[in-house]
N, CA, C and O atoms as a GROMACS GRO file, in nm:
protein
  392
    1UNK      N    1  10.134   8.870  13.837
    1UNK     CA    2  10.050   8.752  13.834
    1UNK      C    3   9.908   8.791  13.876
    1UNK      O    4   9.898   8.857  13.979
    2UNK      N    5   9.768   8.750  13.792
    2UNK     CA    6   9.664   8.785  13.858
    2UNK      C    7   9.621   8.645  13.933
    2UNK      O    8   9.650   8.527  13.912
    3UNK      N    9   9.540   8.712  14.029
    3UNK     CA   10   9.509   8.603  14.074
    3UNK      C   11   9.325   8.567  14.065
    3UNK      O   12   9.234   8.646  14.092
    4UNK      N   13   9.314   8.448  14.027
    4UNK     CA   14   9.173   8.383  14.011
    4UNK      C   15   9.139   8.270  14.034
    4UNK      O   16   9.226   8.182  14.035
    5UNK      N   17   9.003   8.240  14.060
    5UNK     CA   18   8.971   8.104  14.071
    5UNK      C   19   8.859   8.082  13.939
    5UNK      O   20   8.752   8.134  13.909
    6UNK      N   21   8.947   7.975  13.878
    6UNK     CA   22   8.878   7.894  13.789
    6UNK      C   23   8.850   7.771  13.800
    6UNK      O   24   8.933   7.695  13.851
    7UNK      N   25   8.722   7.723  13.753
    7UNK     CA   26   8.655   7.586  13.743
    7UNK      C   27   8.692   7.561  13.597
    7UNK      O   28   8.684   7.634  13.498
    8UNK      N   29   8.737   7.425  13.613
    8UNK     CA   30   8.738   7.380  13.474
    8UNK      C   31   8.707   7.306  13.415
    8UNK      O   32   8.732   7.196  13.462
    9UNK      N   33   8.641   7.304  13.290
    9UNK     CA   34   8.543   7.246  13.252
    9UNK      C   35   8.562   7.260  13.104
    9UNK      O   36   8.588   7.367  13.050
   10UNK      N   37   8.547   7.148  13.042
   10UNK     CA   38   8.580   7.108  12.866
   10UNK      C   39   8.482   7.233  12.791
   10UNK      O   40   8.369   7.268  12.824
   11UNK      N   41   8.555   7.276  12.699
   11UNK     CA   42   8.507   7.362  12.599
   11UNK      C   43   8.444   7.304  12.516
   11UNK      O   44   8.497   7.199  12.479
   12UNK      N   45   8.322   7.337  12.458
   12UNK     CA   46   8.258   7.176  12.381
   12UNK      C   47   8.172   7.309  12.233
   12UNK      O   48   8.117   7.417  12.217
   13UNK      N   49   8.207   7.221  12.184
   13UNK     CA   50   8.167   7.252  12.026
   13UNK      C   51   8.010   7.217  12.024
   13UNK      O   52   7.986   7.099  11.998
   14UNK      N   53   7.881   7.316  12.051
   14UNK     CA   54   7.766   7.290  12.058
   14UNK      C   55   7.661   7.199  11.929
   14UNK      O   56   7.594   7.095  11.925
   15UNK      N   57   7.698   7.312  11.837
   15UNK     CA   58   7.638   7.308  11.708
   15UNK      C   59   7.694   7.295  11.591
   15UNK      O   60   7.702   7.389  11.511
   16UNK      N   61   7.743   7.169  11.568
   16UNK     CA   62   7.870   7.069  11.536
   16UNK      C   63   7.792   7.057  11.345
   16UNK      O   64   7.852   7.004  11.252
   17UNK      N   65   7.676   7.110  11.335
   17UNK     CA   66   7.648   7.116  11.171
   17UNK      C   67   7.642   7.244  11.088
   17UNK      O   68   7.656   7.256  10.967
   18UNK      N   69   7.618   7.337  11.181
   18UNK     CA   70   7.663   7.478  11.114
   18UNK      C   71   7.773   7.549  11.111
   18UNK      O   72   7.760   7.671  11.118
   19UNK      N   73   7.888   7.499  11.101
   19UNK     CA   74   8.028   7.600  11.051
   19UNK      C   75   8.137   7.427  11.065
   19UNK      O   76   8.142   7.326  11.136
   20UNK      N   77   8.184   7.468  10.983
   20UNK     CA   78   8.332   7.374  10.985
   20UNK      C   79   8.398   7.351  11.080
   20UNK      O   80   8.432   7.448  11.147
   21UNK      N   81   8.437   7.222  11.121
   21UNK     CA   82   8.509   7.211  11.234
   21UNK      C   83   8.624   7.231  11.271
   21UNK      O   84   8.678   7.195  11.375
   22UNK      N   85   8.682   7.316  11.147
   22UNK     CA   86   8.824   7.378  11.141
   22UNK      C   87   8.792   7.506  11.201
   22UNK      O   88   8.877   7.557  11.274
   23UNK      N   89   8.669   7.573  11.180
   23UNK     CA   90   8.700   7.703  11.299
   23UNK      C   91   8.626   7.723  11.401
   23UNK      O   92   8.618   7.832  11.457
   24UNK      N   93   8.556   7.608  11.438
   24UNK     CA   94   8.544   7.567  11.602
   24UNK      C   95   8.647   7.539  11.643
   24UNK      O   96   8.651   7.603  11.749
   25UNK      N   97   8.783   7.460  11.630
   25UNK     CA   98   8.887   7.436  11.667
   25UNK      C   99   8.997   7.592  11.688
   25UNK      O  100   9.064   7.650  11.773
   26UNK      N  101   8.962   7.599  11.565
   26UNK     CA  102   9.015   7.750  11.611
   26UNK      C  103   8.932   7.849  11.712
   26UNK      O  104   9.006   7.918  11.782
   27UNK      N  105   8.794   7.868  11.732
   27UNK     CA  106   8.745   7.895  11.843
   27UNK      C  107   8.811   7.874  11.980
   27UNK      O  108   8.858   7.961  12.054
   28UNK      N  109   8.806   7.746  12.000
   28UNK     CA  110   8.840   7.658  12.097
   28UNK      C  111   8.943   7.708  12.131
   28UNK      O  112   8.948   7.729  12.252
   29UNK      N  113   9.073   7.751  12.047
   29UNK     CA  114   9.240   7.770  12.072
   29UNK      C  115   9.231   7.896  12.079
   29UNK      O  116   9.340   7.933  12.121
   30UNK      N  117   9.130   8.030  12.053
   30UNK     CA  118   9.151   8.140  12.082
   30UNK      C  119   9.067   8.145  12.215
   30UNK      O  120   9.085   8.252  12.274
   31UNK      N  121   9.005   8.083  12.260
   31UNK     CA  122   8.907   8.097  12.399
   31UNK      C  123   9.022   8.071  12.490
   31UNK      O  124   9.046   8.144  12.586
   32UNK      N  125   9.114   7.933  12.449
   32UNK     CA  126   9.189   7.899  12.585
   32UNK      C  127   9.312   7.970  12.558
   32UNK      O  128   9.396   7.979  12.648
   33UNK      N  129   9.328   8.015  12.462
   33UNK     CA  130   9.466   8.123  12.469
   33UNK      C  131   9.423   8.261  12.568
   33UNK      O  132   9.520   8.325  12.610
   34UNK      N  133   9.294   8.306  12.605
   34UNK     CA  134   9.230   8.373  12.646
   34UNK      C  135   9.237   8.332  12.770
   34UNK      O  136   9.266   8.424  12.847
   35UNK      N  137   9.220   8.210  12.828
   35UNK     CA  138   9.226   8.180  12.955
   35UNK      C  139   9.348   8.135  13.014
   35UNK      O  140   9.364   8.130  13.136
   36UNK      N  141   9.448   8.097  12.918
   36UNK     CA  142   9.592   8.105  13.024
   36UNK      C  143   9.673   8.227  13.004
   36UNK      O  144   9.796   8.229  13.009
   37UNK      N  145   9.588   8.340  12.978
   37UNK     CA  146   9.649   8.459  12.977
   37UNK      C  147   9.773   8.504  12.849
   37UNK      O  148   9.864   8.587  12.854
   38UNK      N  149   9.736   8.419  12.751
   38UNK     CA  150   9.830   8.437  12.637
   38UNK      C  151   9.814   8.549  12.524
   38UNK      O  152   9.890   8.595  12.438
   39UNK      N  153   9.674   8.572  12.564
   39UNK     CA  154   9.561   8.743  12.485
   39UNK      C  155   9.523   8.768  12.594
   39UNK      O  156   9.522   8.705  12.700
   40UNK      N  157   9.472   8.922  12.544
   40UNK     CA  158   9.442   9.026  12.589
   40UNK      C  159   9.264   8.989  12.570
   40UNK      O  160   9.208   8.916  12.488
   41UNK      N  161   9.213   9.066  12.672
   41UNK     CA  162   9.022   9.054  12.639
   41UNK      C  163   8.994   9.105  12.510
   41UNK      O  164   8.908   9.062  12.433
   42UNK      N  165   9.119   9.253  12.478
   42UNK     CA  166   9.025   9.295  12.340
   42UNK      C  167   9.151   9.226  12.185
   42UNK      O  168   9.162   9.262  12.067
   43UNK      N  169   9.209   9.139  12.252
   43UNK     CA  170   9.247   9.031  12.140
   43UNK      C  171   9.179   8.890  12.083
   43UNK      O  172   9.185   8.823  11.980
   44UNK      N  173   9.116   8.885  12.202
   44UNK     CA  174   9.012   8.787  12.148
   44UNK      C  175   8.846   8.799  12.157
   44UNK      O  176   8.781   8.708  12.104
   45UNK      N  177   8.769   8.917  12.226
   45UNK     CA  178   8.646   8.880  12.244
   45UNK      C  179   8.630   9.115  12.151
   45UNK      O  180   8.698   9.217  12.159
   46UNK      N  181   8.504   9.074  12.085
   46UNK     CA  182   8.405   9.188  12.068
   46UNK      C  183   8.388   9.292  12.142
   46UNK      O  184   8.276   9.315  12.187
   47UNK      N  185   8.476   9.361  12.166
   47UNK     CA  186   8.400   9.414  12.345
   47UNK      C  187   8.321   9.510  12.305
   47UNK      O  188   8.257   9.546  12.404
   48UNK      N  189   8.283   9.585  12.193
   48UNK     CA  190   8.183   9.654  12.202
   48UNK      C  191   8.013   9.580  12.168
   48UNK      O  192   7.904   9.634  12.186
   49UNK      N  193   8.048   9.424  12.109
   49UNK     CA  194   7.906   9.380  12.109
   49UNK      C  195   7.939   9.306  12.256
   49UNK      O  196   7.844   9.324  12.332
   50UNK      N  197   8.016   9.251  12.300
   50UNK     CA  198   8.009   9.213  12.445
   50UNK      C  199   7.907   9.337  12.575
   50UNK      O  200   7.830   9.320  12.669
   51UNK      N  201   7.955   9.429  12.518
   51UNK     CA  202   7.940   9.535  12.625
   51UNK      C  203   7.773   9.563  12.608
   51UNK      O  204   7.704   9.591  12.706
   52UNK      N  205   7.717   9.552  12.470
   52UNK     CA  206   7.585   9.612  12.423
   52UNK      C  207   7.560   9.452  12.455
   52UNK      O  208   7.444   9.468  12.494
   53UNK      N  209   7.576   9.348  12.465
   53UNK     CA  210   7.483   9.209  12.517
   53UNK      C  211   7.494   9.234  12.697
   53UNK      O  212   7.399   9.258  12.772
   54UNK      N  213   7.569   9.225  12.717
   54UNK     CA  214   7.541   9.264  12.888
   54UNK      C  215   7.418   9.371  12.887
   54UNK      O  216   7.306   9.338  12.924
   55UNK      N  217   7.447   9.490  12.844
   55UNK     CA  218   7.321   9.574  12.886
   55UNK      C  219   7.198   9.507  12.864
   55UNK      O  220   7.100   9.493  12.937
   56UNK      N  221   7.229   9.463  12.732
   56UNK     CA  222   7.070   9.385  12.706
   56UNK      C  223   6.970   9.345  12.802
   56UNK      O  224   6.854   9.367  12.836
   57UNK      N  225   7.122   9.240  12.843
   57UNK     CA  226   7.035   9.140  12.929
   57UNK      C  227   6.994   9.206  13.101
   57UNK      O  228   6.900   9.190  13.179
   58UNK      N  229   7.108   9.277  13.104
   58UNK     CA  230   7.071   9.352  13.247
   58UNK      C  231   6.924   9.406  13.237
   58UNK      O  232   6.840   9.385  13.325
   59UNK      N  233   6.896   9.484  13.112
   59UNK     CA  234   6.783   9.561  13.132
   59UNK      C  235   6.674   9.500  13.134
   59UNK      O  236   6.576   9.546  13.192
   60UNK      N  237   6.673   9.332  13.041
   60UNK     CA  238   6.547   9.278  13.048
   60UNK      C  239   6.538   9.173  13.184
   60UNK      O  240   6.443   9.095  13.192
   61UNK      N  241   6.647   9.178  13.294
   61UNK     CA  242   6.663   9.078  13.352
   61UNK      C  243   6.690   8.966  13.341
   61UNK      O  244   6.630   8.875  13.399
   62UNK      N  245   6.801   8.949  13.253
   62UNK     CA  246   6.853   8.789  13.227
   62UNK      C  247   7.001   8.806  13.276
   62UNK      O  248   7.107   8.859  13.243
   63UNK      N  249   6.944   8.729  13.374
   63UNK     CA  250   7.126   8.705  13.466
   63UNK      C  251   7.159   8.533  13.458
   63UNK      O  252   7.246   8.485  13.531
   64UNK      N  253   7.089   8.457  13.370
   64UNK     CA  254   7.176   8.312  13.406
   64UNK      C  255   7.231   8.250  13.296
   64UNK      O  256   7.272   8.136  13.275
   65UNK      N  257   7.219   8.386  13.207
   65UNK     CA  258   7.256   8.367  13.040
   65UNK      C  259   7.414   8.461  13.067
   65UNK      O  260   7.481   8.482  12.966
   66UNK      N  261   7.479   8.526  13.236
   66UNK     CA  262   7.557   8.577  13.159
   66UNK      C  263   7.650   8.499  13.297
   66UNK      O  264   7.735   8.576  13.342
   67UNK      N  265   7.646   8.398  13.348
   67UNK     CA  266   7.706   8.309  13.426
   67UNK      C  267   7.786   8.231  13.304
   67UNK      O  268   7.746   8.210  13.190
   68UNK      N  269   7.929   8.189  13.371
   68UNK     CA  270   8.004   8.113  13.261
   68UNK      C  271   7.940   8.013  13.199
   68UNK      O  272   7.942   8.010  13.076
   69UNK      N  273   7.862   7.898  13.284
   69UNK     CA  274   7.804   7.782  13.220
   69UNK      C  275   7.721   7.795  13.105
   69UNK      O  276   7.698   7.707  13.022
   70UNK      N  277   7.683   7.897  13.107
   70UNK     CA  278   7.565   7.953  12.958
   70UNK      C  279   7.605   8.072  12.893
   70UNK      O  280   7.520   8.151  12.853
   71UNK      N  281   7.755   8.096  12.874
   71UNK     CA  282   7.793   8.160  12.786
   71UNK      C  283   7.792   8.054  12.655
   71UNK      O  284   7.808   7.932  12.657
   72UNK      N  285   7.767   8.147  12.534
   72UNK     CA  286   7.831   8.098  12.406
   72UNK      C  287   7.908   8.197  12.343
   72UNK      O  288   7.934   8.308  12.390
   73UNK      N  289   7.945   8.148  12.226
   73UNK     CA  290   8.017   8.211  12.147
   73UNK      C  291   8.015   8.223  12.033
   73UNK      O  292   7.967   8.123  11.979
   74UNK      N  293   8.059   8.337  11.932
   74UNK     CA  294   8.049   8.292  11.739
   74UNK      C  295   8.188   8.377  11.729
   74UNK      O  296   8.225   8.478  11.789
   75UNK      N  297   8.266   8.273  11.604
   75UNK     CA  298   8.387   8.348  11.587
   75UNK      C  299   8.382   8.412  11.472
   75UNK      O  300   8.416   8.344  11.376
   76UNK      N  301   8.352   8.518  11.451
   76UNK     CA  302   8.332   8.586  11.366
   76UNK      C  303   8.449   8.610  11.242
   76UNK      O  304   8.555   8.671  11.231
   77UNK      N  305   8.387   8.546  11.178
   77UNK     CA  306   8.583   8.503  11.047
   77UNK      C  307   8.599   8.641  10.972
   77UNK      O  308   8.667   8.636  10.869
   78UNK      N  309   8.552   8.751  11.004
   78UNK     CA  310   8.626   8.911  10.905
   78UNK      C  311   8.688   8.951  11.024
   78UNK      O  312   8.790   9.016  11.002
   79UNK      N  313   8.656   8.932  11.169
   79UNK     CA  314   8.758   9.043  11.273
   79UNK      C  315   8.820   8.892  11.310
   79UNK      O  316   8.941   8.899  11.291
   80UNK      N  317   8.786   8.770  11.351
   80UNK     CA  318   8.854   8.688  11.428
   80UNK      C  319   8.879   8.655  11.491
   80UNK      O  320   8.966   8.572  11.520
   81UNK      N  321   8.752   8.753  11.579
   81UNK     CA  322   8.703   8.794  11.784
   81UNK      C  323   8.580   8.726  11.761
   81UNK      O  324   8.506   8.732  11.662
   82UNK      N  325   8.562   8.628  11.923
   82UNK     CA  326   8.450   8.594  11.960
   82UNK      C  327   8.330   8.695  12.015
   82UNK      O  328   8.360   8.799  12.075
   83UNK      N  329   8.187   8.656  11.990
   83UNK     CA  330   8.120   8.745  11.979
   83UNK      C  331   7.999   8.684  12.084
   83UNK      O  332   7.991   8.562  12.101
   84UNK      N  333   7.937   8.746  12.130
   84UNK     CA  334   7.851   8.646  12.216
   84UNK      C  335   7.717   8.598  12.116
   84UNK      O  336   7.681   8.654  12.012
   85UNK      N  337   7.658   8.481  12.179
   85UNK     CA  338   7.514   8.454  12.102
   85UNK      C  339   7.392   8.450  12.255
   85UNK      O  340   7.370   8.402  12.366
   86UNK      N  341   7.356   8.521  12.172
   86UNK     CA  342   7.262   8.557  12.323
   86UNK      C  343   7.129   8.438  12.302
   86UNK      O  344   7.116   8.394  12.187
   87UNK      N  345   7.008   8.373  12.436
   87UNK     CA  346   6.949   8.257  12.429
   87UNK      C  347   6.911   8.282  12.502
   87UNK      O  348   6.964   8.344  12.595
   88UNK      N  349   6.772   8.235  12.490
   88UNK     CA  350   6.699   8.226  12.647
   88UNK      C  351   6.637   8.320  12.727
   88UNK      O  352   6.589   8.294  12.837
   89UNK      N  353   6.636   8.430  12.674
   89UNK     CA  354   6.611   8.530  12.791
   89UNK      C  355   6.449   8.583  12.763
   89UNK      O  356   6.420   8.701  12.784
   90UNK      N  357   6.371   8.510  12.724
   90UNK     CA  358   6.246   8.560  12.693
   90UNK      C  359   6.152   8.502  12.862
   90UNK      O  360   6.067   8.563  12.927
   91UNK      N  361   6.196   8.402  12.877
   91UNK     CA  362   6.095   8.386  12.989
   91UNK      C  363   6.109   8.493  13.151
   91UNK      O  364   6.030   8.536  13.235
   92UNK      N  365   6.283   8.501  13.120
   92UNK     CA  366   6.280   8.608  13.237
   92UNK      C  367   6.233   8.730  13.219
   92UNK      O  368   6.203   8.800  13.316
   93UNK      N  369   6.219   8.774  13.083
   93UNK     CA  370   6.198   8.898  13.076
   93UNK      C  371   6.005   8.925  13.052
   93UNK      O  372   5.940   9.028  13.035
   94UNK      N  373   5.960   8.772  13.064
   94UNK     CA  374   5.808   8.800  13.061
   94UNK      C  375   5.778   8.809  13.195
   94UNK      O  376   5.670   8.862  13.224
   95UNK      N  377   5.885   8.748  13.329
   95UNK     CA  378   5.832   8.720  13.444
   95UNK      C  379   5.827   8.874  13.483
   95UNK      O  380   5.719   8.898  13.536
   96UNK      N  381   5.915   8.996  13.472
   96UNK     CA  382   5.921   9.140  13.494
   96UNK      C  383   5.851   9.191  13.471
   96UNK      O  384   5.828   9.290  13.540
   97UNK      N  385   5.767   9.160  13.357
   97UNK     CA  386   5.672   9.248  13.318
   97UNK      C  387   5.512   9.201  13.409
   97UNK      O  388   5.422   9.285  13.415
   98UNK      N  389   5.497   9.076  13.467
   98UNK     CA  390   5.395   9.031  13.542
   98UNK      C  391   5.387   9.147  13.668
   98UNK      O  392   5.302   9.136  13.757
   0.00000   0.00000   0.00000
């Protein structure tokens, strides 16, 4: 059994006019199959574009884009793994360079 603390909080379909709502739903059912431990991390998520968006953001200093509340996601329909969509990180990365 692992043990964790999760907050829980509705999975919400952002951008409800660009892709069909048949595979946001399927999004939705591979994210929470992901969270009651029913997949594996590299059954449902990218991990090598996961791994190259973390660095990203580490290097330009964007840490509140990689907190759960401002994760997103794209389900990419040829592999069928969520992929991250990265946002936001231009103002932190102008404050570094000041």
């Amino acid at each position: 059994m692992v043990n964790s603390i999760r907050l829980s909080n509705p999975i919400e379909l952002t951008n409800k006019n660009g892709f069909s709502k048949k595979k946001g739903v399927e999004a939705i059912s591979v994210l929470k199959a992901y969270l009651s431990y029913e997949k594996t991390p590299e059954q449902v998520f990218d991990v090598q574009k996961w791994a190259t968006f973390i660095v990203i953001n580490r290097l330009m200093g964007g840490k509140q884009v990689l907190r759960w509340y401002n994760l997103r996601f794209y389900l990419n329909p040829k592999t069928n793994l969520l992929e991250p969509i990265g946002f936001d990180l231009g103002s932190q990365f102008k404050n570094k360079l000041e």
